[in-house]
VOVO-359374 format. One record per residue: x, y, z of N, C-alpha, C, CB in turn. Coordinates in steps of 0.001 Angstrom, whole numbers, plus 500000, padded with zeros to 6 digits. Glycine has a CB too. Layout:
! VOVO-359374
XYZXYZXYZXYZ...
! end
This chain:
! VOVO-359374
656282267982156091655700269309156044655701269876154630656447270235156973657053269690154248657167270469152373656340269431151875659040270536151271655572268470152193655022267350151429653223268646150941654786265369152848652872268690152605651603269707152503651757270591151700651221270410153623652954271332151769652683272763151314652988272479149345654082274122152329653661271225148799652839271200148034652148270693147321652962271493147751651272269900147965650202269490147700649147270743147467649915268563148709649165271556148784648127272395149051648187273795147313648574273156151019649551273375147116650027274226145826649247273929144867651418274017145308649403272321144289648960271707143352647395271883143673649574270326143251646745272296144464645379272521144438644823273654143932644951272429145526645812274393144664645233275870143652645524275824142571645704277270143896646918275234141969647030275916140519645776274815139830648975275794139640644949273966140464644231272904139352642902273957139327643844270880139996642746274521140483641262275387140818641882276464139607640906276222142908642480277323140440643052278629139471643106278773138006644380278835139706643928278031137319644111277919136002643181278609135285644142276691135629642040277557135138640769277822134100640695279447134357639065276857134564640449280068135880639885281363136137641072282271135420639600281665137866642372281787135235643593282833135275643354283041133181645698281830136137642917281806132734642550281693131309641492282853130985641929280193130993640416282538131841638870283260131048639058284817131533636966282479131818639757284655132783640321286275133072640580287192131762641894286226133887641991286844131722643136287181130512642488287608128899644152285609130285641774286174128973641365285972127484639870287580127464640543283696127209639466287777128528638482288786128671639193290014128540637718288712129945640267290239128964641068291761128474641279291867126803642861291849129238640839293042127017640962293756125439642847294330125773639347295609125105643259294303124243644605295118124303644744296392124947645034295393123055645936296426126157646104298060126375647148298006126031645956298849127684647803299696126199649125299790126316650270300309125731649324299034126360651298300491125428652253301020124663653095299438124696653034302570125350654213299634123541654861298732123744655708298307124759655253298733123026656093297351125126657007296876126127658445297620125762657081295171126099659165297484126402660580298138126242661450296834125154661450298398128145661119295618125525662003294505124852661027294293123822662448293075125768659990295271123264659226294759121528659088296428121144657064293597121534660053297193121377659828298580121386660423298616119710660734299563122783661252297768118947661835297729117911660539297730116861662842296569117919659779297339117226658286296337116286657651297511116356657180294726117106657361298253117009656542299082116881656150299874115784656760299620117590655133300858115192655372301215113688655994302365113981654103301382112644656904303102113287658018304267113630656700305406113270659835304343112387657071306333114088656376307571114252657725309042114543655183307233115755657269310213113955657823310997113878658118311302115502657223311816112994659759311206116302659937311820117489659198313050118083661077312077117450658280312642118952657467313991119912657597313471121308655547314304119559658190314520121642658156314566123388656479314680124120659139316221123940656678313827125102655087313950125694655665313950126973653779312636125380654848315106127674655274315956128666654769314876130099654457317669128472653715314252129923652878313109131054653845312049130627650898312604130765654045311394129594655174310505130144656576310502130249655111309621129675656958311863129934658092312094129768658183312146131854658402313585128524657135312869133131656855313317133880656911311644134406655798314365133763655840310750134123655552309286135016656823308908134767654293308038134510658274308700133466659345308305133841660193308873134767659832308164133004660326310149134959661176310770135710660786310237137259661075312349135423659530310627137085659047309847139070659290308839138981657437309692139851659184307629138513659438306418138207660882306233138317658913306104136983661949307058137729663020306981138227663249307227139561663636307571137625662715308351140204662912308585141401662723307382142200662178309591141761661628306699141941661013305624142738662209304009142635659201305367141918662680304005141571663240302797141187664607303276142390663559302550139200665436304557142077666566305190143005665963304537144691666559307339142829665348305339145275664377304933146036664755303413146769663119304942145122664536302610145932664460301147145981666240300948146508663899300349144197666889301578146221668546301460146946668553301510148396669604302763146526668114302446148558668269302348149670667454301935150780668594303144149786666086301578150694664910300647150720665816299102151285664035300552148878666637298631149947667248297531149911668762297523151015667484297336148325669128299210151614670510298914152676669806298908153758671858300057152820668372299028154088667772298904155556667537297629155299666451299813156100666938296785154405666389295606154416667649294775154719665598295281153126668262295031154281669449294238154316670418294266155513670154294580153220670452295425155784670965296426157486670599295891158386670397297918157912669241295541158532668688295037159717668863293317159928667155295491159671668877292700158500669058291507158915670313290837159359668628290934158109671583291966159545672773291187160220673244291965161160673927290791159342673968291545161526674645291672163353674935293507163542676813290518163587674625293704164834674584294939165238676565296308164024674687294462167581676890294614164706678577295286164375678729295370163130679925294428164836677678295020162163678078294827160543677012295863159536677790292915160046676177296191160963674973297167159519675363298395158974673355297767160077676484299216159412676616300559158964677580299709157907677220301952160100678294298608157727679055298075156658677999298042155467679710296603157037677199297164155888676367296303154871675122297635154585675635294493155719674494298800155158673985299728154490675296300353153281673397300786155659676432300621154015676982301101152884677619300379151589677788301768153351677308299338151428677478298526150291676751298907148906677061297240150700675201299159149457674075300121149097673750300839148902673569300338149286674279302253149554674782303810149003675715304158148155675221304557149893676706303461148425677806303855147741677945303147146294678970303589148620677510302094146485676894301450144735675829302743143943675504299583145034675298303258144711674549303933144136675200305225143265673679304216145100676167306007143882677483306437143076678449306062142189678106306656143627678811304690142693679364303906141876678865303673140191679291302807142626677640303185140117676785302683139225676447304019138135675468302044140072676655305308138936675852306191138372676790307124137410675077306947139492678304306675137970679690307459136861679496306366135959681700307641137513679543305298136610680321303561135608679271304103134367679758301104136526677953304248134588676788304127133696676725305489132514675369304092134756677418306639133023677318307714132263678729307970131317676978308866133242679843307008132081680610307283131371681116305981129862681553307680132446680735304739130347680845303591129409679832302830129554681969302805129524679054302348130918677856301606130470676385301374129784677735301404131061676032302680129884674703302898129275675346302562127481673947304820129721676482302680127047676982302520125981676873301152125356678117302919126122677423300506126486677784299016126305676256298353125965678591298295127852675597298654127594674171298339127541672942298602126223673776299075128667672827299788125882671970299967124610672938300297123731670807301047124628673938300833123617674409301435122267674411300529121184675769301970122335674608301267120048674220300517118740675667299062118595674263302014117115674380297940118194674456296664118553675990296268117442672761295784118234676209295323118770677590294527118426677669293033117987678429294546119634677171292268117179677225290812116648675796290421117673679018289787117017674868291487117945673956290812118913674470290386120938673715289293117940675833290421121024676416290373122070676575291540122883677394289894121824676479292794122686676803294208123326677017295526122347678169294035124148676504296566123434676458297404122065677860298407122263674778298450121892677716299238121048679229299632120674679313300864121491679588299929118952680633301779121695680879302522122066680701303639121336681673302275122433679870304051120713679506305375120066679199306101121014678461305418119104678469305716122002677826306487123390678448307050124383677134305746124133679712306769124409680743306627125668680485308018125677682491305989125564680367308402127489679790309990127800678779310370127878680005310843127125677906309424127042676760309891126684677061310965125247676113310597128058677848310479124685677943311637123381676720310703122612679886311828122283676109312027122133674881311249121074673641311189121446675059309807120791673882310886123117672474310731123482672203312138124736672234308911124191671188312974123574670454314099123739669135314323124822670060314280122477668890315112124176667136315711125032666138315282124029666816317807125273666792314976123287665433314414121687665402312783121957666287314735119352664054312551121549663885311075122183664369309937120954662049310794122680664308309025121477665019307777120540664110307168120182665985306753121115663357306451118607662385305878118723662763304477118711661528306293117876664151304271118838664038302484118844664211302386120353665451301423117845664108303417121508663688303049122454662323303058123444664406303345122751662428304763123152661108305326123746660808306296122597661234306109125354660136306710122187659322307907121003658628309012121730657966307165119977658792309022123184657889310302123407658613310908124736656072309908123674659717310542125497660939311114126155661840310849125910661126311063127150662318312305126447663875312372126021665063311179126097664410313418126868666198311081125527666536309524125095667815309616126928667676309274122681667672311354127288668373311037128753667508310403129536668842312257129580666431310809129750665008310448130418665415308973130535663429310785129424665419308280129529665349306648128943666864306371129837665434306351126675667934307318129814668874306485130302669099306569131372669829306488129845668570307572132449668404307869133728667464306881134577667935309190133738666344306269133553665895305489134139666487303792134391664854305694133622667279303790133062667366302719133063668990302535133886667051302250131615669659303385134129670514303516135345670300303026137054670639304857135339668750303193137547668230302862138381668653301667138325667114303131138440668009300687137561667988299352137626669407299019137291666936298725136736670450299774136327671982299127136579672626299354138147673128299942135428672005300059138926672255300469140439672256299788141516671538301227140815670660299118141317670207298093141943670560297092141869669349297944141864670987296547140696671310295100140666672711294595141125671131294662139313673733294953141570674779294716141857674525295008143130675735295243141190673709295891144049673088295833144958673188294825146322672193295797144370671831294094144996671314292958145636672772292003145629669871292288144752673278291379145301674605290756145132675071290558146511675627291622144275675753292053147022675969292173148291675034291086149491675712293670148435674060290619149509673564289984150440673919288690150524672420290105150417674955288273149601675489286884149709676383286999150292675787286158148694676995288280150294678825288284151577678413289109152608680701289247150868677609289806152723677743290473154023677924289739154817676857291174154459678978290538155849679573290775156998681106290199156725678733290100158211681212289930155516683306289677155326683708289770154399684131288395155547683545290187153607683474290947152456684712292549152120681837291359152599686270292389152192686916293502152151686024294561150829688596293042151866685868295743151740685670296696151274686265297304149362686132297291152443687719297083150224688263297561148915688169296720147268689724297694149303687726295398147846687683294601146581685878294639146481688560292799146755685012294831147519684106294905146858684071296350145593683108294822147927684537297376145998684751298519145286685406298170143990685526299466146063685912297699143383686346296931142600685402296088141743687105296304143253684867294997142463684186294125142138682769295004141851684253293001143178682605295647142139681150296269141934681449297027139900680808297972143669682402297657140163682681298186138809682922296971137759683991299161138880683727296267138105684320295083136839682666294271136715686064293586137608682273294088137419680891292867137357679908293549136696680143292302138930679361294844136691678768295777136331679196296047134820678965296774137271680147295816134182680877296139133177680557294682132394682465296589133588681371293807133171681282292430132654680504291293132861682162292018132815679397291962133309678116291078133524676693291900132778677877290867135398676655292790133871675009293485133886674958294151132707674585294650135150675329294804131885676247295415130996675836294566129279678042295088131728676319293684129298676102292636128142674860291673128582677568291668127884674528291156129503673157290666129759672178291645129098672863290532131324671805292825129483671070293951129369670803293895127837671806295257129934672349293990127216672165294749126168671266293178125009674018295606125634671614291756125560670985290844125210669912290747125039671138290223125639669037291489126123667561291197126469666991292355125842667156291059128097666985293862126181666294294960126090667343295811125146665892295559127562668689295436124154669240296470123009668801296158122075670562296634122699668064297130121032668390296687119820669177295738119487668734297439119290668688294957118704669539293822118146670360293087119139670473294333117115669971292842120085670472291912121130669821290310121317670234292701122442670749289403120982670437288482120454669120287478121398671787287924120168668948287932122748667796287024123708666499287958122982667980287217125959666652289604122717665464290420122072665302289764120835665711292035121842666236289711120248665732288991118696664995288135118865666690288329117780665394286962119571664494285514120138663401285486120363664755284950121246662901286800120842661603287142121259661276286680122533660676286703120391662184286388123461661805285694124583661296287703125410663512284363125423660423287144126588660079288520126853660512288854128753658177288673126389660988289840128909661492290329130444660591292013130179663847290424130709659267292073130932659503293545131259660035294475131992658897293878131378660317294183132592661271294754133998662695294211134559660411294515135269663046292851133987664212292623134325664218291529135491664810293875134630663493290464134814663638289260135663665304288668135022662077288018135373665254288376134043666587287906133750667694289050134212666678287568132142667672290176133228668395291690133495669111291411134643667363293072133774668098291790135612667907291762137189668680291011138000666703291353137549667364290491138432667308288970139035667908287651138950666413288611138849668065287353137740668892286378137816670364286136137678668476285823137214670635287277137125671613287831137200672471288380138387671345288488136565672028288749139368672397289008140364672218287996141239671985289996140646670743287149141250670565285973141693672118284620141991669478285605140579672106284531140291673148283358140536674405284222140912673442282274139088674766285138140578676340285800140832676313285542142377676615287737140367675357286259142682675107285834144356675841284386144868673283285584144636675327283466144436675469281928145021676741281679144278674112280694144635677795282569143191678929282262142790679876282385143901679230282977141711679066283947144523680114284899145169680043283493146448679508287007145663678981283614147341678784282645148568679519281103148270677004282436148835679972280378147016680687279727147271681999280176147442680515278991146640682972281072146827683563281337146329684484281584147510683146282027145465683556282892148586684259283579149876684030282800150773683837284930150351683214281806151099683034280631151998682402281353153008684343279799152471682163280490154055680795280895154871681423281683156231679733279317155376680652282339157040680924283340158050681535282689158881679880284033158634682457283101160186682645282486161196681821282232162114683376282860161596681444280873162337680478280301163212679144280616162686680636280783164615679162279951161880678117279619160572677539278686160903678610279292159195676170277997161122675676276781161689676301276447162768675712275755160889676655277390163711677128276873165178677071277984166299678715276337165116676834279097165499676735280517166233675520280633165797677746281806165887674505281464166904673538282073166522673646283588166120672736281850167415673691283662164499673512284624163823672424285298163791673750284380162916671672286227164368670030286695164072670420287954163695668772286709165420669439288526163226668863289990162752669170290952164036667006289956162373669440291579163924669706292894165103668939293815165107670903293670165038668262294099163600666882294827163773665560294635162807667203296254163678664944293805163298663982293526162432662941294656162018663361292462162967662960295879162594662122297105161881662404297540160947661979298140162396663663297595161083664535298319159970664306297500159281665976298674160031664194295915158750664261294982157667662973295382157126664448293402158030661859295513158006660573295863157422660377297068156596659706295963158400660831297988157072660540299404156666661324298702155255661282301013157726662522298466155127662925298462154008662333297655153376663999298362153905661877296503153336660761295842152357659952296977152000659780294622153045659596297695152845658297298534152272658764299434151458657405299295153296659621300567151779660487300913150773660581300607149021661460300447151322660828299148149590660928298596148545659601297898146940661613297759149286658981297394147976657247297463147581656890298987147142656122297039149119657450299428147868656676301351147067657663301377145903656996303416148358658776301682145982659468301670144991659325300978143347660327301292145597658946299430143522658867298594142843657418299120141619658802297319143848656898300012142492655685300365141277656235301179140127654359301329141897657846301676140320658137302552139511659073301780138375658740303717140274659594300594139403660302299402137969659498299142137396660958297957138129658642298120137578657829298027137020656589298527135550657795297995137802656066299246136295654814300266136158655516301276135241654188301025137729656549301915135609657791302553134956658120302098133761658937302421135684658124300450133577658965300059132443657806300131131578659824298608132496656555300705131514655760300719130343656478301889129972654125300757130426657167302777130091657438304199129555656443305511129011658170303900128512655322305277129068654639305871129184653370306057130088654637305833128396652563307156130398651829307272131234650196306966130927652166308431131635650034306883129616648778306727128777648507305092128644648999307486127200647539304855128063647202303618127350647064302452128205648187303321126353647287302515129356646869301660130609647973300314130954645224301012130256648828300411129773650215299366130427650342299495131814651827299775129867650434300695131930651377301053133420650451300679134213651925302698133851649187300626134322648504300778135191647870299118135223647615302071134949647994298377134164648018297061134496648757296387135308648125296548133689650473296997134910651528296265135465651373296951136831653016296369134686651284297992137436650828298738138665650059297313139461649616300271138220649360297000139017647932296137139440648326295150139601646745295950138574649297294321138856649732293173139034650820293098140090650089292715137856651636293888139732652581294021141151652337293751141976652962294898141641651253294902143014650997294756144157650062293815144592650766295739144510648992292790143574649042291604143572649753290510143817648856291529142978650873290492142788651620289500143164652574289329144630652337289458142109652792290469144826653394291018146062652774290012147125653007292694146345651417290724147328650909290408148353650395288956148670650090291227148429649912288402147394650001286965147634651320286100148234649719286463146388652691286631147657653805285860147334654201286003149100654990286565145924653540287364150204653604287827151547652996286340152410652572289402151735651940286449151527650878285667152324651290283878151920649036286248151699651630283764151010652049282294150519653543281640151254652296282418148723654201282796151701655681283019152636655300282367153787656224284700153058654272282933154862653716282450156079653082281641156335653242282979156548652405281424154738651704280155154989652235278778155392651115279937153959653172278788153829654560277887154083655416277710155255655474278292153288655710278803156160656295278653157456655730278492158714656921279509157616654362278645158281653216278364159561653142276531159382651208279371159171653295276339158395652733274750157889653948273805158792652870274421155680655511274329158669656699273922158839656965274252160220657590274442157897656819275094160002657502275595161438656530275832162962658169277173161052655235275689162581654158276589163244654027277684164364653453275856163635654938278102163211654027280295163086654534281128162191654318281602164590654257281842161843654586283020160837655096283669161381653744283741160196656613284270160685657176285477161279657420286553160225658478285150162003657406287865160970657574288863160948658923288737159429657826289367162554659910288604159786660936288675158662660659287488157351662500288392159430659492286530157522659059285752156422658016286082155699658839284644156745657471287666156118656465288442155392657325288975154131655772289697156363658208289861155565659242290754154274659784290167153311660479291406154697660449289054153879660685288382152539659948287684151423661326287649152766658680287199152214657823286865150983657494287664150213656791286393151164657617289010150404657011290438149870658012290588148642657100291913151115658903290871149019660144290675148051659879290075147158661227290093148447659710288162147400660078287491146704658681287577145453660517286228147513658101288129145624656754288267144723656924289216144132655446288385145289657831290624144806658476291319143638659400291383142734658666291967143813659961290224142839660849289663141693660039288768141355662278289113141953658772287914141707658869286645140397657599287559139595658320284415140974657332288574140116656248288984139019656963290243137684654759289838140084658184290493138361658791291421137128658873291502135903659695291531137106659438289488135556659237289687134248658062289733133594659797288956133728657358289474134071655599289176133415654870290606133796654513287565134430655019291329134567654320292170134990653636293143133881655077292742135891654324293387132661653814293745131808653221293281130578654332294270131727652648291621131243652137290857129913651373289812129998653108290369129140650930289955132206649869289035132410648820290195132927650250287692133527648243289145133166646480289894134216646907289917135839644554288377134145645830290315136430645352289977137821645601288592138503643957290142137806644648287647137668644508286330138348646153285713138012643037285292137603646996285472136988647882284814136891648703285459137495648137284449135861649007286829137966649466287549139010649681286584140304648479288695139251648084286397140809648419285270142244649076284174141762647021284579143102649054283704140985649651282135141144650882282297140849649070280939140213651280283452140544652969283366140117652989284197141297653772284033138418652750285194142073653057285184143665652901283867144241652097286138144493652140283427144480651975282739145215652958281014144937650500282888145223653151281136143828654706280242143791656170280599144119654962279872142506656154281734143854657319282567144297657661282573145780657077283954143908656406282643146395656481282547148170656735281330148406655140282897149090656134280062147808656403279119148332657906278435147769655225278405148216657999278727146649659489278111145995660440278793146881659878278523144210660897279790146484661614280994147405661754280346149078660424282651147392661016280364149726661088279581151180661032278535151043660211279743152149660683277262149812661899276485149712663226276798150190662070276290148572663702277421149054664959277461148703665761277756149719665155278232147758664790278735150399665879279724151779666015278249152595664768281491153136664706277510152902664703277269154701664888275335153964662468277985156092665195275083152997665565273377152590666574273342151854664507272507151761667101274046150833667658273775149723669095274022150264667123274593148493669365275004150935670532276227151417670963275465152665669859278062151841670285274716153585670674274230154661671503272834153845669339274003155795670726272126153409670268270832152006672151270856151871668869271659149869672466271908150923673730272172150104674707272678150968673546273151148949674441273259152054675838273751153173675989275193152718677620272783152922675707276151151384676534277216151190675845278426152149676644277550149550676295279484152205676271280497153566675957281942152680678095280552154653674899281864151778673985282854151359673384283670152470672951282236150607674409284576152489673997285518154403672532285796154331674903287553154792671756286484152902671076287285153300670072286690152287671567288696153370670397285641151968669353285160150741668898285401149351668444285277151070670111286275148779669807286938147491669608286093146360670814287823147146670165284604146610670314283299145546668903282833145698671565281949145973668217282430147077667173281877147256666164283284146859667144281149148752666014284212146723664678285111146249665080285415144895664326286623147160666366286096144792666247287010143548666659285361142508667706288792143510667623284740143141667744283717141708666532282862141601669118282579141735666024282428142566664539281556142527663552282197141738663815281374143988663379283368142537662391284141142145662253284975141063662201284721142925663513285025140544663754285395138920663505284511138169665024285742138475663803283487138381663806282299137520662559281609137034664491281369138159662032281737138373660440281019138388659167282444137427659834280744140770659488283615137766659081284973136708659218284809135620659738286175136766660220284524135430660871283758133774660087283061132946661967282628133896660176281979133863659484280961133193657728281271133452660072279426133840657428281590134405655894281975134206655248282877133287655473282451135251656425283609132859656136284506131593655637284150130482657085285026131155656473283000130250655677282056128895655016280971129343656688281377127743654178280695130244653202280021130859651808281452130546653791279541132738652059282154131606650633282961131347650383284463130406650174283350132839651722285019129553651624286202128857650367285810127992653004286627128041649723287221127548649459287151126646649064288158126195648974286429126550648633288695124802648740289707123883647013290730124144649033288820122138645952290053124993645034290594126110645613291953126687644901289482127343646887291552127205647252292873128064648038293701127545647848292673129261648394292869126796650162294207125749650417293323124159652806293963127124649767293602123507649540293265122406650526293520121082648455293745122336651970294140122185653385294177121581654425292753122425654110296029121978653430291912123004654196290863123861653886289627123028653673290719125539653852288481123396653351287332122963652588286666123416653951286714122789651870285261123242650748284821124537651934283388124786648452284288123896651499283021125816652231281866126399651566280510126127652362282054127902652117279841126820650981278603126576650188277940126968651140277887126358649335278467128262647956278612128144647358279152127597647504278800128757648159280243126773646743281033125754647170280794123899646705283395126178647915279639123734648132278936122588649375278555122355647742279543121602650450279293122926651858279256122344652947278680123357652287280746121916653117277619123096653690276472123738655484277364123602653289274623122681655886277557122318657031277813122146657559279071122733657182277724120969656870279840123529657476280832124402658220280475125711656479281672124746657097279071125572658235278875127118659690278450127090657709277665128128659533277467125565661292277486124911661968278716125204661453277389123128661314279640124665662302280836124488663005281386125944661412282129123774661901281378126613662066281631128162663189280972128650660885281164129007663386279400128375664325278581129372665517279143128694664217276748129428665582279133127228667083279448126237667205280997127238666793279735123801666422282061127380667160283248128262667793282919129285666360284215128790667012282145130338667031281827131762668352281245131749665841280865132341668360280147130906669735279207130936671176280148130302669407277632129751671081280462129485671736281687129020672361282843130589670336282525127913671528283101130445671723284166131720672569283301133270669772284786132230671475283122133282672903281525134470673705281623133985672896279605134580674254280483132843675412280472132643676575281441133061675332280359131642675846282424131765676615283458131933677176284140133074676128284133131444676093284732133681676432285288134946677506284522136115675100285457135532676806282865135954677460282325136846678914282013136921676907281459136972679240281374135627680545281349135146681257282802135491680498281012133572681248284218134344681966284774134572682363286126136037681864284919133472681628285549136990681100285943138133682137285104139122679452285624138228682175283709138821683304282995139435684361283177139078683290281879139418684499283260138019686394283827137246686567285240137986686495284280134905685632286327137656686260287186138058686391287676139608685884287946137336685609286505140593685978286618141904687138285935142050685028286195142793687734284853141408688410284569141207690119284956141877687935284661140296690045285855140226690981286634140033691102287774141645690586287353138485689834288257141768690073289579142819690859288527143948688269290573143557691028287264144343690805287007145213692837286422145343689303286130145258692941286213143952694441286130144021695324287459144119694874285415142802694493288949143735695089289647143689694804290562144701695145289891142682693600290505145057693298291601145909692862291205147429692195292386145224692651289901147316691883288896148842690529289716148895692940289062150839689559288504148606688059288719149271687956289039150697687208287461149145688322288690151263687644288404152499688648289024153718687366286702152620687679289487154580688857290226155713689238289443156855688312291602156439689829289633157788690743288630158385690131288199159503692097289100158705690435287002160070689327286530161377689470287754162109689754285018162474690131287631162731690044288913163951689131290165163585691651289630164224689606290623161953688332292029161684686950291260161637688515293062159855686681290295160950685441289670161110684704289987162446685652288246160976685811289181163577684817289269164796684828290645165849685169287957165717685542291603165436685358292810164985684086293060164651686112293062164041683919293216163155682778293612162310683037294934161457681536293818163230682619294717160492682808295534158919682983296708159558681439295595157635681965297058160359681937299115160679683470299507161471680215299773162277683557298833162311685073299555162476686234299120161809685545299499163802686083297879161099687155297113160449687583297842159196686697295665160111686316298332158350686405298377157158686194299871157066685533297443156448685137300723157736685016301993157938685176303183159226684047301960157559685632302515160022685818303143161472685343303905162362686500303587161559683698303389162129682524303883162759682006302987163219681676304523162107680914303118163838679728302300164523678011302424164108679833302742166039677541301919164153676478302204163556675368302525164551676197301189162695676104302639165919675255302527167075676037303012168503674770300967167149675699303943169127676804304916169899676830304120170937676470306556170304675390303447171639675519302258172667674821301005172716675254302682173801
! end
């Protein structure tokens, strides 16, 4: 069956290609700069602009949004007794993320650069950073504006994480683990890719939205954590299903709405048609990566389901992130539409393939599907759409895709390694995992002493 689906792959990308070329190469430059070539730009005297100072703030709203989007999606796909656990993994990160970030991380993350590895603590508090805008970040909102937004996405990403342990997962060490990983992961990745003088930005390799940031980052930590806490009770021998598959939907959608504001958002301004490219490509890639999900499981399995939409939906909103602000339309589908099919790889061959007990699939979408964004970035960018990016190498420049793998591999590493040490450690000191009996229990009364459901 995986033989068809890709074959049927290798057909489109031989048809596609040429069209995804003469597309691209037909766009004239739009745009403002990207956030990770915002350094290059020519310096202009700080002026607040009231329309994009306005599209970031909604854009924040929208990225926030996406939290909790992601505790229904996630809510619905495990057992009745575990969703008021596993929604609140998701809310309460959202608090979490939002002191950690105002009081030392936004510091770590952009503040002024440290050997290229992290930036310094001048920021701590936010001392320094005002209502007057920053031009080595944004030049036309305020430099809180810039860090409110970019808080969203430190929110989210530790987030997603959670879908590799739900349902055994002690509370108190995830609380823990959410702060230290956030500190000692997302934190110095960030400041690599999108700080000043951060040594993957220097490289010139390009993320607009946070495929590496993100995604892969949370991706592999994911598949650290799932080896690490070992697999559920009655794991491949119990039938584990979804308890509410509406709720999984709504939250995909959620999430798809949301995603126009990461995205679309990360142009930082409201003018010059970035945003409204990357807008375009999104919900492109989206929808192919929906439709390339079912295809793949109609081929295998024969029929399409309902929870292999949502997730294909997803998985097209991570592999188009990093590129979203530096391809077209047409290379849009084919990087959805690999994302759907790699991605359901990964979930329904690779994961069975290897034995590990990725509850909710965050390794197979966000690490696949980050990864494969990554690298399609320097396959189809090019300077057509954002003419502060680079072109890839279909449109001349072979050596972007170098740059791409040195992030990608970089970022693994990183993440993965110090993601295992420091579960590690929680696990000698604090114990991961809660005890059979609360397990078959379940998180909501074990861990919080509610129900998520009166009957």
């Amino acid at each position: 069956m995986f033989k068809k689906i890709i074959t049927a792959s290798m057909l489109l990308a031989y048809f596609i290609m040429p069209m995804v070329v003469m597309a691209e190469e037909a766009q004239a430059p739009v745009g403002q700069p990207a956030v990770v070539a915002a350094a290059q730009a020519a310096p202009a005297p700080p002026k607040i602009d009231t329309g994009d100072t306005a599209w970031v703030l909604v854009s924040t709203a929208l990225v926030m949004l996406m939290t909790p989007g992601l505790a229904l999606f996630y809510g619905g796909m495990v057992r009745r007794k575990n969703a008021l656990g596993t929604i609140m993994h998701s809310f309460i990160i959202v608090a979490i993320i939002s002191v950690q970030w105002v009081l030392w991380g936004y510091s770590l993350a952009f503040g002024p650069d440290k050997g290229g590895i992290i930036g310094g603590l001048e920021w701590l508090g936010l001392s320094g950073v005002g209502l007057e805008p920053n031009p080595d970040y944004a030049a036309t909102i305020p430099h809180q504006a810039f860090m409110i937004f970019q808080m969203m996405f430190a929110v989210i990403t530790p987030a997603l994480i959670t879908g590799a342990f739900a349902e055994r997962m002690k509370f108190s060490t995830f609380f823990v683990f959410t702060i230290l990983w956030a500190t000692l992961v997302y934190d110095p990745i960030c400041h690599w890719v999108w700080g000043i003088g951060g040594w993957i930005h220097n490289l010139g390799a390009l993320d607009f939205a946070g495929g590496t940031v993100v995604h892969i980052s949370s991706g592999v930590s994911a598949l650290a954590a799932a080896l690490i806490i070992g697999k559920r009770k009655g794991y491949m021998t119990d039938i584990i299903a979804p308890h509410n598959l509406p709720m999984t939907v709504l939250g995909a959608a959620l999430l798809w709405f949301g995603w126009f504001g990461f995205n679309a958002g990360s142009a930082l301004a409201a003018g010059g048609g970035l945003a409204t490219s990357a807008f375009v490509v999104t919900n492109t890639a989206t929808a192919t990566a929906a439709l390339a999900w079912i295809f793949a499981e109609w081929v295998q399995r024969g029929k399409p389901t309902v929870l292999g939409a949502a997730s294909g939906a997803v998985a097209g909103l991570v592999a188009i992130t990093p590129a979203s602000g530096f391809v077209g339309p047409m290379a849009s589908i084919v990087i959805g539409f690999g994302a759907g099919v790699l991605c359901y790889m990964a979930v329904s061959l690779i994961k069975p393939l290897l034995g590990y007990d990725d509850s909710l699939d965050a390794f197979g979408v966000h690490g696949v599907g980050g990864t494969w964004g990554a690298i399609a970035t320097g396959l189809f960018a090019t300077t057509a759409i954002n003419s502060a990016g680079a072109n890839g190498l279909f449109f001349g420049n072979p050596a972007l895709v170098g740059k791409q793998f040195i992030a990608v591999l970089a970022s693994w590493i990183y993440a993965f390694v110090v993601t295992f040490i420091l579960l590690k450690v929680l696990d000698w000191t604090m114990g991961l995992r809660i005890s059979e009996e609360d397990e078959v229990m379940g998180l909501d009364l074990t861990q919080h002493g509610e129900s998520g459901y009166s009957s």
